[in-house]
N, CA and C atoms as an extended XYZ file, in Angstrom:
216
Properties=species:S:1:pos:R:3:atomname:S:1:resname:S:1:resid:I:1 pbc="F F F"
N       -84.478      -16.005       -2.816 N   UNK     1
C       -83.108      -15.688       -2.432 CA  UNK     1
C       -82.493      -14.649       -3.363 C   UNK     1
N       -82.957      -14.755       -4.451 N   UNK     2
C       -82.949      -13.673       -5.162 CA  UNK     2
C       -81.426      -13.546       -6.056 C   UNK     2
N       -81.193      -15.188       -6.050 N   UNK     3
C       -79.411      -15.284       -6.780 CA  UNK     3
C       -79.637      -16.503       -7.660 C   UNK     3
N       -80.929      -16.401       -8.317 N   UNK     4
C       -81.248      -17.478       -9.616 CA  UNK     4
C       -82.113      -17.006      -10.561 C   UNK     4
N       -82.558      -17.694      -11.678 N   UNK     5
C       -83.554      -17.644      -12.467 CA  UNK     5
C       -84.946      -17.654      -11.608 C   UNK     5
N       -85.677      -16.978      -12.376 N   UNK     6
C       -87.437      -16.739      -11.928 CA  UNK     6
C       -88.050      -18.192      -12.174 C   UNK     6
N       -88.531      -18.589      -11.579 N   UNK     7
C       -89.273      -20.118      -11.815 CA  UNK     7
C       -90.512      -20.108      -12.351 C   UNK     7
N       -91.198      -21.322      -12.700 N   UNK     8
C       -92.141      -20.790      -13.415 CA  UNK     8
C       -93.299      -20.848      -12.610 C   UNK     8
N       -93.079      -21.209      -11.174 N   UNK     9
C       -94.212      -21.248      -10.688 CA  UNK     9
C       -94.517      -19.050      -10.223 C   UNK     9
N       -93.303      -18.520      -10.144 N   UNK    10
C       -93.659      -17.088       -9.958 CA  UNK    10
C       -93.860      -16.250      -11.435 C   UNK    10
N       -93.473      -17.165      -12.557 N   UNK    11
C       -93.998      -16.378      -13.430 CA  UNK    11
C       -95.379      -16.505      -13.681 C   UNK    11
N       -96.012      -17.569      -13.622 N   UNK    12
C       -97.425      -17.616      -13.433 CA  UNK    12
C       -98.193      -17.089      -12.857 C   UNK    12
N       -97.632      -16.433      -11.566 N   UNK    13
C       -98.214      -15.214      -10.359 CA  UNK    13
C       -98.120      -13.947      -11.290 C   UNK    13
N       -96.968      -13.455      -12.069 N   UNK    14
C       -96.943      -12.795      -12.394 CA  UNK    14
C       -98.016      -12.434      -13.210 C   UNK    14
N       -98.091      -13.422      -14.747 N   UNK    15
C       -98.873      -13.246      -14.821 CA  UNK    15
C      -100.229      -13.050      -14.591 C   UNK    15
N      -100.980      -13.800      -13.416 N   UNK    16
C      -102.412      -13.742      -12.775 CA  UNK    16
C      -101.793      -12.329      -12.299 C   UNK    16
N      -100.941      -11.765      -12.013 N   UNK    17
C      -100.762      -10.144      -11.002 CA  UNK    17
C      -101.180       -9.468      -12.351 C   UNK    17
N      -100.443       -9.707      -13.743 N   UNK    18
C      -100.612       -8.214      -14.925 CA  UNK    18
C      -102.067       -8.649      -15.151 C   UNK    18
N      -102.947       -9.857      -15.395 N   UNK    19
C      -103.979      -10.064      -15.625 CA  UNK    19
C      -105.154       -8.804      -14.704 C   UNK    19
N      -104.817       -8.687      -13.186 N   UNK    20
C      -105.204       -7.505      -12.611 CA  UNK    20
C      -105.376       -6.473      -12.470 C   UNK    20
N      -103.771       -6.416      -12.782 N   UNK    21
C      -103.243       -4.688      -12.894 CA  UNK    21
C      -103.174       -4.143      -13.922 C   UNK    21
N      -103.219       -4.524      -15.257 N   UNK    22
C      -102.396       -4.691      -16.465 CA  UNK    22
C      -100.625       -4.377      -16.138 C   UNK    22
N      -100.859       -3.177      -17.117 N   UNK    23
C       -98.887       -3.438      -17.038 CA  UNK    23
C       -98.232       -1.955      -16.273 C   UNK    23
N       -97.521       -2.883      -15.595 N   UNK    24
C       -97.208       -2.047      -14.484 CA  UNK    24
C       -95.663       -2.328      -14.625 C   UNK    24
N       -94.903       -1.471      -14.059 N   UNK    25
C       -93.064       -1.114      -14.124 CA  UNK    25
C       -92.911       -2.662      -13.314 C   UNK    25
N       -91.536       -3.426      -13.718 N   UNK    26
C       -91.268       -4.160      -13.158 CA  UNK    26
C       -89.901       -4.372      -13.119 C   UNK    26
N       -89.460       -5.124      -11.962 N   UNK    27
C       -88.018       -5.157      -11.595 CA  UNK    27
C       -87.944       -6.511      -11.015 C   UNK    27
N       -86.682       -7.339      -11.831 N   UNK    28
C       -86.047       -8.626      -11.865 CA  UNK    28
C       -85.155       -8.489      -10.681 C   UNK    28
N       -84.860       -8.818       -9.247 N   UNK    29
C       -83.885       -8.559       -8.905 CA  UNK    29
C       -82.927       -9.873       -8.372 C   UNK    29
N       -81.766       -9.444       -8.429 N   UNK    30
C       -80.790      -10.207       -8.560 CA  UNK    30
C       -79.670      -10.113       -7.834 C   UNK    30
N       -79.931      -10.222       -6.757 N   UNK    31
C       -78.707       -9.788       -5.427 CA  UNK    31
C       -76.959      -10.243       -5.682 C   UNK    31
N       -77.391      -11.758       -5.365 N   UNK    32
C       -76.390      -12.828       -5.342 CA  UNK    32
C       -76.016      -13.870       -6.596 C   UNK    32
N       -74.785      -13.953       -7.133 N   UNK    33
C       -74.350      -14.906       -7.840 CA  UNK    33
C       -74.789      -14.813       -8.948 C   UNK    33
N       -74.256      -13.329       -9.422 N   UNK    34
C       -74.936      -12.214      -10.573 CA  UNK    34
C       -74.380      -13.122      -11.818 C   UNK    34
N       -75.196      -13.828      -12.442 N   UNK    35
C       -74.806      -14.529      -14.205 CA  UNK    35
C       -74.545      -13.429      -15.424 C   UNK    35
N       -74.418      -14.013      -15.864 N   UNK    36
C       -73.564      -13.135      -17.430 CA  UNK    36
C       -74.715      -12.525      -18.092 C   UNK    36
N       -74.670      -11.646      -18.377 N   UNK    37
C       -75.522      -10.691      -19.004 CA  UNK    37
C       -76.293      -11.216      -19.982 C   UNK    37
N       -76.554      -12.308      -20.870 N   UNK    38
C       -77.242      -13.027      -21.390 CA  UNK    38
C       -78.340      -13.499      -20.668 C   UNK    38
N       -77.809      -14.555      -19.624 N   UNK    39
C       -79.265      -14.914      -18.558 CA  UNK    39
C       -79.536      -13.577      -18.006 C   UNK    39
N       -79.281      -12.649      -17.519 N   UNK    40
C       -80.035      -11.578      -17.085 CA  UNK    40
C       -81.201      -11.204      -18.435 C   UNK    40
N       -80.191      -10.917      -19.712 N   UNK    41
C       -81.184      -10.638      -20.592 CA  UNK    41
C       -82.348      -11.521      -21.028 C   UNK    41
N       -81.893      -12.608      -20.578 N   UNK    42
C       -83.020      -13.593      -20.766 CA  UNK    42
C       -84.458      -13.262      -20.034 C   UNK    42
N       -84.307      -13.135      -18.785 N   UNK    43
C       -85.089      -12.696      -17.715 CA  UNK    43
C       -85.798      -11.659      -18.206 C   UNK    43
N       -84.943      -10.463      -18.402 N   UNK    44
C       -86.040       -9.543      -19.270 CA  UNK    44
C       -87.252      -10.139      -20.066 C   UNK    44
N       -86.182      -10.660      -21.005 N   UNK    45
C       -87.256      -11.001      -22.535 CA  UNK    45
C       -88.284      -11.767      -21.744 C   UNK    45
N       -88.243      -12.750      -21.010 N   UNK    46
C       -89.356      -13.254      -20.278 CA  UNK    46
C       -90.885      -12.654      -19.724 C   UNK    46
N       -90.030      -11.210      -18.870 N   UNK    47
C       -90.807      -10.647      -18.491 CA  UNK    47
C       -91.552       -9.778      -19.860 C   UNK    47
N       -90.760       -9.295      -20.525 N   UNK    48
C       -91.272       -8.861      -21.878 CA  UNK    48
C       -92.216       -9.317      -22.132 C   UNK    48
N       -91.925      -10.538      -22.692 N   UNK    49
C       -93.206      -11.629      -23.204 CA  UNK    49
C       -94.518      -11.315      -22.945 C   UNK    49
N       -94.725      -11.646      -21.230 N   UNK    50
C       -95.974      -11.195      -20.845 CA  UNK    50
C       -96.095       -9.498      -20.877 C   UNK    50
N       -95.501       -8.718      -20.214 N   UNK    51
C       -96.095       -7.311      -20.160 CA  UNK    51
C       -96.532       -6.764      -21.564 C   UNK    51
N       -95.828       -7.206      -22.980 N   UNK    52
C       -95.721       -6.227      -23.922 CA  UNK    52
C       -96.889       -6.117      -24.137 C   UNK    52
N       -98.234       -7.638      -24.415 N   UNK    53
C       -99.473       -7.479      -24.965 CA  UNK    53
C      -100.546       -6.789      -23.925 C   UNK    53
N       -99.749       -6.210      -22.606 N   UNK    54
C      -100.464       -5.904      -22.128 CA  UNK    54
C      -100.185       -3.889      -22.003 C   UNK    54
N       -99.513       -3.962      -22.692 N   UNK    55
C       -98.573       -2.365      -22.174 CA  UNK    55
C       -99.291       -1.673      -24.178 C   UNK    55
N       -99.953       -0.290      -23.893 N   UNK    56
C      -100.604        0.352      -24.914 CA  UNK    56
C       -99.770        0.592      -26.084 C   UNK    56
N      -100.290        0.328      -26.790 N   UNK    57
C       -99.563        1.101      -28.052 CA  UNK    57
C       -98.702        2.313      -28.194 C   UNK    57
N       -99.380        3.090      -27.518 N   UNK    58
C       -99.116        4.840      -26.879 CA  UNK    58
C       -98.195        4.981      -26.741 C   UNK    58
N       -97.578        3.897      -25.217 N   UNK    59
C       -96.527        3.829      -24.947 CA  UNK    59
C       -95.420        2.999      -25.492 C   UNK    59
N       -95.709        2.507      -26.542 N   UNK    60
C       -94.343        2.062      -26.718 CA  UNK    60
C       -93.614        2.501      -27.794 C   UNK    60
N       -92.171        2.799      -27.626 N   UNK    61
C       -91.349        3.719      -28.890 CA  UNK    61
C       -91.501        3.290      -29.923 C   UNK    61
N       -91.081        2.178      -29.995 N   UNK    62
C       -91.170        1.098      -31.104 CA  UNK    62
C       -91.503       -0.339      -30.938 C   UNK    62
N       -91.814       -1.155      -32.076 N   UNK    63
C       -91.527       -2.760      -31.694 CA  UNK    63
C       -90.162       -3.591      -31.004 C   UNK    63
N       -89.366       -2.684      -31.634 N   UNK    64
C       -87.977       -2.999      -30.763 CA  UNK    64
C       -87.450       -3.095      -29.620 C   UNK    64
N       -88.323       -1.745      -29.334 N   UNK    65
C       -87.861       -1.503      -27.617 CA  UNK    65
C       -88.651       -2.148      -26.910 C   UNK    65
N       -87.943       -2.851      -25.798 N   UNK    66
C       -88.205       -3.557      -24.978 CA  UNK    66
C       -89.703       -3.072      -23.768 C   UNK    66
N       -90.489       -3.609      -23.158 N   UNK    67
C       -91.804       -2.966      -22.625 CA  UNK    67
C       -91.307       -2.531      -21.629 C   UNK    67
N       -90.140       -2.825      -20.839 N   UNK    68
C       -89.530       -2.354      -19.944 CA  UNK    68
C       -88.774       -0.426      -20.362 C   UNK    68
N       -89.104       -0.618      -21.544 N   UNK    69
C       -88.174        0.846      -21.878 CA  UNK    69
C       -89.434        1.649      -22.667 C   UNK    69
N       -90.431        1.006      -22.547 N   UNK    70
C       -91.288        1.894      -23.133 CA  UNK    70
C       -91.812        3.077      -22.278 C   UNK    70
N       -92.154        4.300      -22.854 N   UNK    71
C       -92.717        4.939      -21.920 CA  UNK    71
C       -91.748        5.741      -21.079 C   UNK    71
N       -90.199        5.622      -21.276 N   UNK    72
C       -89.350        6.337      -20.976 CA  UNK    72
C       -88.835        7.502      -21.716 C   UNK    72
């Protein structure tokens, strides 16, 4: 529905998906019953979690920046 937190049964897809692909651009989306910018940021860091060990050295600016901003 796309107006909650990611569950963990699709983060587990996710991961088996980067296990495939490695790391590929990704987008949280969030239509309906938009929460406070904290749980959004949460969501990131989540997705973070998994992509970063999978996203090259190359690309990323720093340790800081998020894997979502690497490569930009």
């Amino acid at each position: 529905a796309h107006d909650r937190a990611v569950c963990e049964g699709v983060w587990s897809l996710y991961e088996y998906t980067l296990s495939k692909s490695g790391a590929v651009p990704t987008l949280i989306e969030w239509d309906n019953q938009v929460p406070t910018w904290e749980v959004l940021e949460s969501e990131m860091q989540q997705a973070d979690k998994r992509l970063l060990p999978l996203t090259p050295r190359a690309d990323r600016a720093d340790p800081q920046t998020p894997a979502h901003c690497a490569g930009q």
